[in-house]
C-alpha positions in Angstrom: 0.0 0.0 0.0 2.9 2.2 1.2 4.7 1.6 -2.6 1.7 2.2 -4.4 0.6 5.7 -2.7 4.7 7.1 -3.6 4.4 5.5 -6.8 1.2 7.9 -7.4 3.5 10.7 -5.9 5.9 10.4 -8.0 3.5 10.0 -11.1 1.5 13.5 -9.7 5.2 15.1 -9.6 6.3 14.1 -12.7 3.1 15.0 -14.4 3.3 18.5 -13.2 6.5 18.9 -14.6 5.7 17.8 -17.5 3.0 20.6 -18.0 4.5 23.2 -16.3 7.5 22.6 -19.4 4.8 22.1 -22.0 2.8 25.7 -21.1 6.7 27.4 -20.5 8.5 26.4 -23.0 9.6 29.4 -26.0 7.8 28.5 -29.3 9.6 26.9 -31.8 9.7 30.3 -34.1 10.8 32.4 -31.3 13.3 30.1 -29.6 15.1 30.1 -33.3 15.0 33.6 -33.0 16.5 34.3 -29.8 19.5 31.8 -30.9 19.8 33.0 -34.5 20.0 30.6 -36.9 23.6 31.0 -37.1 24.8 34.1 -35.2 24.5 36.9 -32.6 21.2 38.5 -32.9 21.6 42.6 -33.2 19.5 45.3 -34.5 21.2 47.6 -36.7 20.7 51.3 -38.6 22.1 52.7 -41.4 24.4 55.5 -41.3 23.1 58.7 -43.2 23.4 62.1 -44.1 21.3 65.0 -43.1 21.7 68.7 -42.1 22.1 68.5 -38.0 21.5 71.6 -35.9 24.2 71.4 -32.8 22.4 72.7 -29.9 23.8 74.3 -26.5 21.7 73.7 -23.5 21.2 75.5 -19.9 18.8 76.4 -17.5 17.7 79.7 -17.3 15.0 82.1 -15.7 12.1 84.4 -16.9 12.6 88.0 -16.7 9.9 90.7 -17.6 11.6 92.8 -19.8 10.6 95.8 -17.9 9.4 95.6 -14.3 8.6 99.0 -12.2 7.4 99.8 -9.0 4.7 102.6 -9.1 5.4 104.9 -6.1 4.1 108.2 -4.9 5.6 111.3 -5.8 4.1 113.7 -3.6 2.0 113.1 0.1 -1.5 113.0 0.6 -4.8 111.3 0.2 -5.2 108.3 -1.8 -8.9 109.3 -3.5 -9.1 106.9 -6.1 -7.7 103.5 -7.9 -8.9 103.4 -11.1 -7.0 99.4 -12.2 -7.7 96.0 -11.0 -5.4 93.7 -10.4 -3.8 91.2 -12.9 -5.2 94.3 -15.4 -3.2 95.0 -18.7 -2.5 98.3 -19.2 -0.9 100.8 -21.7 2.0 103.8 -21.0 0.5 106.9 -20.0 -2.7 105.0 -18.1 -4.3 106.2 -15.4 -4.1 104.6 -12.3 -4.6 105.9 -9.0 -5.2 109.9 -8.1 -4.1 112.0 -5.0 -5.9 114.5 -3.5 -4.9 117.6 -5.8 -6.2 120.5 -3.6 -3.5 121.5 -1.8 -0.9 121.5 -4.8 -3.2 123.2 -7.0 -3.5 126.1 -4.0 0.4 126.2 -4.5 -0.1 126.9 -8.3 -2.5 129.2 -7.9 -0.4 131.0 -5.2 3.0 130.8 -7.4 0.8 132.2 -10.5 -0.1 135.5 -8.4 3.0 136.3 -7.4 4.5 136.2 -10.9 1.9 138.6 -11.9 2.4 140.7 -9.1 6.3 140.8 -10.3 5.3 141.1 -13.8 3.4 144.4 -12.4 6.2 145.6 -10.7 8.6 145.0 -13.2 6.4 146.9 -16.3 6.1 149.8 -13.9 10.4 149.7 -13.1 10.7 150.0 -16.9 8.5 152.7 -17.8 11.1 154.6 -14.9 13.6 153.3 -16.9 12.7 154.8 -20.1 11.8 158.5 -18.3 15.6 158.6 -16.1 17.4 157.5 -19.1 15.4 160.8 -21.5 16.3 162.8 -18.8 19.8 161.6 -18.4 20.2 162.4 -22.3 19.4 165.9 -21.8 21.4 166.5 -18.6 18.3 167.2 -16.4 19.0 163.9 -14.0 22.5 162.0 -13.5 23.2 158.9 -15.1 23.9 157.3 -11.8 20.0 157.7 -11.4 19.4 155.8 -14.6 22.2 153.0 -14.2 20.2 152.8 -10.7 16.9 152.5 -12.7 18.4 149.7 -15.1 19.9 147.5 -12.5 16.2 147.9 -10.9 15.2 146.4 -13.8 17.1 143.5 -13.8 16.4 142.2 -10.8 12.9 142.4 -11.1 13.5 140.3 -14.2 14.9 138.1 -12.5 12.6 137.6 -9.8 9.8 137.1 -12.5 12.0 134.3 -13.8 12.2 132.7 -10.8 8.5 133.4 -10.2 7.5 130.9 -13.3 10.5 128.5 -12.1 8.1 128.0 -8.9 4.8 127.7 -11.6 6.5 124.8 -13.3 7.5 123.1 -9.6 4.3 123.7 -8.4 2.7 122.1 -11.9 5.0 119.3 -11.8 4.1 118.6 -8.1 -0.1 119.1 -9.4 1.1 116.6 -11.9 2.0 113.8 -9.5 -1.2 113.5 -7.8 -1.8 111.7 -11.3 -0.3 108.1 -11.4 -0.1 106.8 -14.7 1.2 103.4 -15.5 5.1 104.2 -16.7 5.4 101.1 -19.2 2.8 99.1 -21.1 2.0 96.1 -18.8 0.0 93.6 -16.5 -0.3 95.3 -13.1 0.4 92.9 -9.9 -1.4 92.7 -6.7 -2.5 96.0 -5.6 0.0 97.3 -2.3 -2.0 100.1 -0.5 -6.0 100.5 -1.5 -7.9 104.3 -2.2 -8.4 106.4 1.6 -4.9 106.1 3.0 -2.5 108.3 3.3 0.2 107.8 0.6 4.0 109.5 1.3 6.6 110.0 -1.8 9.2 108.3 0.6 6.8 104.9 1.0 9.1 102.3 -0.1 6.4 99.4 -0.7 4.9 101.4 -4.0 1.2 101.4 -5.0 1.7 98.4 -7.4 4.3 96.6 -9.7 3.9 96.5 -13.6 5.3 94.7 -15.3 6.0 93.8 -19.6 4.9 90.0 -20.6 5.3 91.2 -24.1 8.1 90.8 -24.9 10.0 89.1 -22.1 13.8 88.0 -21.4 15.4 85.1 -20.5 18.9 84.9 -18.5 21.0 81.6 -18.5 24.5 80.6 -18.0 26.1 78.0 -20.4 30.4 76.5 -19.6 32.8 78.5 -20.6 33.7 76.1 -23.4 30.9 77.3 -25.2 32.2 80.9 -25.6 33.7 80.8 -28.8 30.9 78.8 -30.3 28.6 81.3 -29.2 30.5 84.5 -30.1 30.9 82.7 -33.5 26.9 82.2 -33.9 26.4 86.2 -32.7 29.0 87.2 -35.4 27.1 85.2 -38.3 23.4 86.2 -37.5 21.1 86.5 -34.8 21.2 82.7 -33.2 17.6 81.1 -32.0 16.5 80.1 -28.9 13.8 77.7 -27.7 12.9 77.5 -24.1 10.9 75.1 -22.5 8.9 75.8 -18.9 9.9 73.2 -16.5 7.2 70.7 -15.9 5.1 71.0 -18.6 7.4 68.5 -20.6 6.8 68.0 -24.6 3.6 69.5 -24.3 2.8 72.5 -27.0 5.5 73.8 -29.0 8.2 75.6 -27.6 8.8 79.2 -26.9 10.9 80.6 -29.9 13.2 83.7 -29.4 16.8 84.8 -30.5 20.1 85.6 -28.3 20.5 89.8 -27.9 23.3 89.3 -25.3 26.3 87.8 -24.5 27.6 88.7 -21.0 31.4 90.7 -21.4 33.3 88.2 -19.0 33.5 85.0 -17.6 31.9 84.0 -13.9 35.2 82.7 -12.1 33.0 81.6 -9.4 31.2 79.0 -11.8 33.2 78.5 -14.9 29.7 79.9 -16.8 29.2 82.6 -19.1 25.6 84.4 -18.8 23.5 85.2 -22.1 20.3 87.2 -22.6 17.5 85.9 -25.3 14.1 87.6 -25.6 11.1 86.0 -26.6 7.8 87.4 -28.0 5.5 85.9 -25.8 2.7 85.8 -27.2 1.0 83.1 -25.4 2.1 84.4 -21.3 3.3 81.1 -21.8 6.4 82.0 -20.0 6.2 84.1 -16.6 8.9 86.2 -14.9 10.7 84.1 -12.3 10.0 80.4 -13.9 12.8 78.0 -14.4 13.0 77.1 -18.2 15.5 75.1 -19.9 17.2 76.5 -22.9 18.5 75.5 -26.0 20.7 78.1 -28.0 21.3 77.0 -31.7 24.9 77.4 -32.3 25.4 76.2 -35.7 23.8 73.6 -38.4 26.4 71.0 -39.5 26.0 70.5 -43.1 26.3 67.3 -44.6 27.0 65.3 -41.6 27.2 61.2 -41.4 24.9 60.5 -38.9 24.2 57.4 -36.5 22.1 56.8 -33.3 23.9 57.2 -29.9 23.7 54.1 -29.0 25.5 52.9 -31.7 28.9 54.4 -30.4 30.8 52.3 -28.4 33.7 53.2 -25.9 37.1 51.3 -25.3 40.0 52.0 -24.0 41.4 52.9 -27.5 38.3 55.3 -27.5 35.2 55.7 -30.0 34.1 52.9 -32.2 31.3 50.7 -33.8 30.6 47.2 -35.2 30.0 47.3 -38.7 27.6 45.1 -40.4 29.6 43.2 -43.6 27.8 41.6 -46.5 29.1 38.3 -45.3 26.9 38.5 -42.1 30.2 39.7 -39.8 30.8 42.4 -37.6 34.3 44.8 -37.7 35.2 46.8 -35.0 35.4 50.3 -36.6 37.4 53.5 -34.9 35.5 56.7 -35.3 35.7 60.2 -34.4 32.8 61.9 -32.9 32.3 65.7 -33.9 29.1 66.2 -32.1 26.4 63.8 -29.5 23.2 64.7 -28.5 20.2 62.5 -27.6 19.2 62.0 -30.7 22.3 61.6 -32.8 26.0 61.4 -33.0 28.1 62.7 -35.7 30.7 60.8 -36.9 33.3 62.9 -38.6 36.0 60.1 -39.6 35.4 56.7 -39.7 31.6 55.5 -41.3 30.6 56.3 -44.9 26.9 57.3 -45.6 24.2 54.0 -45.9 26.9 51.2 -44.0 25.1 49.7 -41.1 25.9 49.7 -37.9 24.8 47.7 -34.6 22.5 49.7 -32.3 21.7 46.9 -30.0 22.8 43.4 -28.6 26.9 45.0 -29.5 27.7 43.8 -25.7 28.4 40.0 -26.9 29.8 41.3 -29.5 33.6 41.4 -31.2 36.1 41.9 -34.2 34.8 39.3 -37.0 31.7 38.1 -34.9 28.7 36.4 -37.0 25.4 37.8 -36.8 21.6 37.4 -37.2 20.5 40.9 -38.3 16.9 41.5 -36.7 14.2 44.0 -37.3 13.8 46.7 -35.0 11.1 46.4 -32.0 8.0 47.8 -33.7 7.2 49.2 -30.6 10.0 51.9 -30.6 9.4 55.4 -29.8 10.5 57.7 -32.5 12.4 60.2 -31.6 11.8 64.0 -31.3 13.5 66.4 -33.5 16.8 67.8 -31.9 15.0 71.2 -31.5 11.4 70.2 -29.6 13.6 68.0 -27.2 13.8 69.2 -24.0 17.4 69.0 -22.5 17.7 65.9 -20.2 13.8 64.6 -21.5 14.8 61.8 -23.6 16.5 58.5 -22.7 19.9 57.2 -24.1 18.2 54.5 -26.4 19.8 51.8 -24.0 23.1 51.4 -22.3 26.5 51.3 -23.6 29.0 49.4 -22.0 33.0 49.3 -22.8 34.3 46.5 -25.2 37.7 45.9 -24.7 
């Protein structure tokens, strides 16, 4: 009894096995894939040519490019507030008033005493004419007319000054108008209408500030300088920045580089740049974090593989090209530029050979191989310009062949 309940044990056991083999097991097809029929399997692309833009990346910050506190120019009263807040506004906008009453007293005051002078000075020259007839015919002395003259004068001069107070006193009348100083969006409102407002506040009414157009400030390594200075002296390079966060999504902002700092940051090692963008959409926003790519030059031309193609040894750059005969060689190149999406090789490939973009780590020199088509699942890739810097992946890892 004992020998026939192991025997059906053993039979249980070894018909689990059996079906747990059977339902496991790769199909036929792909288990002659995976081995290759007689080689390595790779995946391989063919070199090409195309026109590559070489692109300089950074991280930079939003700047309006014109932000100004409104302040008070004069004391008193604030009667009115004629904005609301987030408001766009044009130069030369009302918006806030001051009580005007008491500078346009001081006008009125300042405008009476130059008439006053004015009278006083029409009668001094009427004198004037009457010593200086006399003084002609010897019946008063010409120290009373040179008296007379100098009388003159300084009532000129007072009058003078008397319309040097008018125009202070109109300037200060002025002031209790605030009008917006640059076209704008105003910003939270600082102080609202019935307090008392003092030119020497240091808070302001409000801050405006220009979303149309607007500047960004980043710092790129001091080994891009002469690339750089080189794009500035051929044209006007272009800029695309992308706000952090948002990713691929929408196109990016498109500007152009206006400035290139005059010296190097010894602190960093960084040179700073200034582009300015139109805007249009408030897509970017004084103060954000964007990452910037600044066009430095479009290599014509160029032989062109996937990153992921390049390998590195310890005798430096190379790849495994694909023969006719089915065989890989281990090919020395020189790299000229490498981005996410493509390296260009600028000694080494020709235009249309293939090269091995994946399964090159069992690889080596004169290896045969079982060329497969690529995963149709792939994602394509983004054009070097809509990429944002450090959004992509590699393609897949690269390690060093000896």
């Amino acid at each position: 009894m004992r020998r026939f309940l192991l025997f059906l044990v053993l039979l249980a056991a070894a018909g689990g096995g059996g079906w747990w083999w059977w339902t496991h097991r790769a199909p036929p097809v792909v288990a002659a894939a995976r081995r290759g029929p007689d080689g390595i399997p790779v995946v391989v692309a063919a070199a090409e040519t195309r026109d590559v833009p070489i692109w300089l990346d950074g991280l930079g910050t939003v700047q309006a490019s014109a932000l100004v506190t409104v302040k008070p120019m004069v004391d008193g009263p604030l009667i009115e507030v004629r904005f609301k807040e987030g408001q766009e506004v044009r130069k030369g906008e009302v918006l806030a008033r001051i009580d005007p009453r008491q500078y346009q007293a001081a006008l009125d005051q300042a405008d009476a005493k130059k008439r006053q002078d004015e009278a006083t000075l029409a009668n001094a020259r009427l004198d004037l004419l009457r010593y200086q007839k006399l003084a002609a015919t010897a019946y008063t002395s010409a120290q009373q007319a040179d008296t007379q003259k100098a009388l003159v004068a300084q009532l000129e001069a007072l009058v003078a000054a008397d319309q040097a107070v008018i125009d202070n006193a109109r300037t200060q009348l002025g002031y209790t108008t605030i009008t917006a100083p640059v076209d704008g969006r105003v910003g939270v409102r600082i102080i609202d209408a019935g307090n008392i407002v003092r030119a020497s506040d240091a808070a302001g009414l409000v801050v405006v500030t220009t979303l149309k157009p607007v500047n960004v400030q980043f710092t790129l390594p001091q080994q891009s300088l002469q690339a750089v200075a080189a794009a500035m002296a051929a044209g006007t390079p272009e800029v695309i920045a992308f706000v952090q966060g948002s990713g691929q999504r929408g196109a990016p902002e498109r500007g152009t580089l206006t400035v290139l700092d005059n010296q190097v940051d010894q602190a960093t090692g960084t040179i700073k740049l200034k582009a300015t963008f139109p805007n249009e959409a408030l897509r970017l926003w004084p103060g954000a974090f964007v990452n910037v790519r600044l066009r430095a030059e479009t290599r014509v031309g160029a032989v062109v593989v996937p990153p992921v193609a390049v390998q590195r040894g310890p005798r430096g750059t190379f790849v495994f090209v694909v023969t006719e005969g089915g065989t890989v060689t281990r090919r020395a190149v020189v790299i000229g530029h490498e981005d996410l999406t493509s390296s260009i090789i600028t000694d080494g490939l020709k235009p249309g050979e293939r090269v091995v973009v994946d399964g090159a780590a069992r690889l080596s020199d004169n290896s045969k191989v079982n060329v497969l088509p690529p995963p149709s699942d792939a994602p394509a890739a983004a054009p070097a310009g809509q990429r944002p810097p450090g959004g992509g992946q590699g393609g897949g890892q690269r390690r060093p062949t000896p």
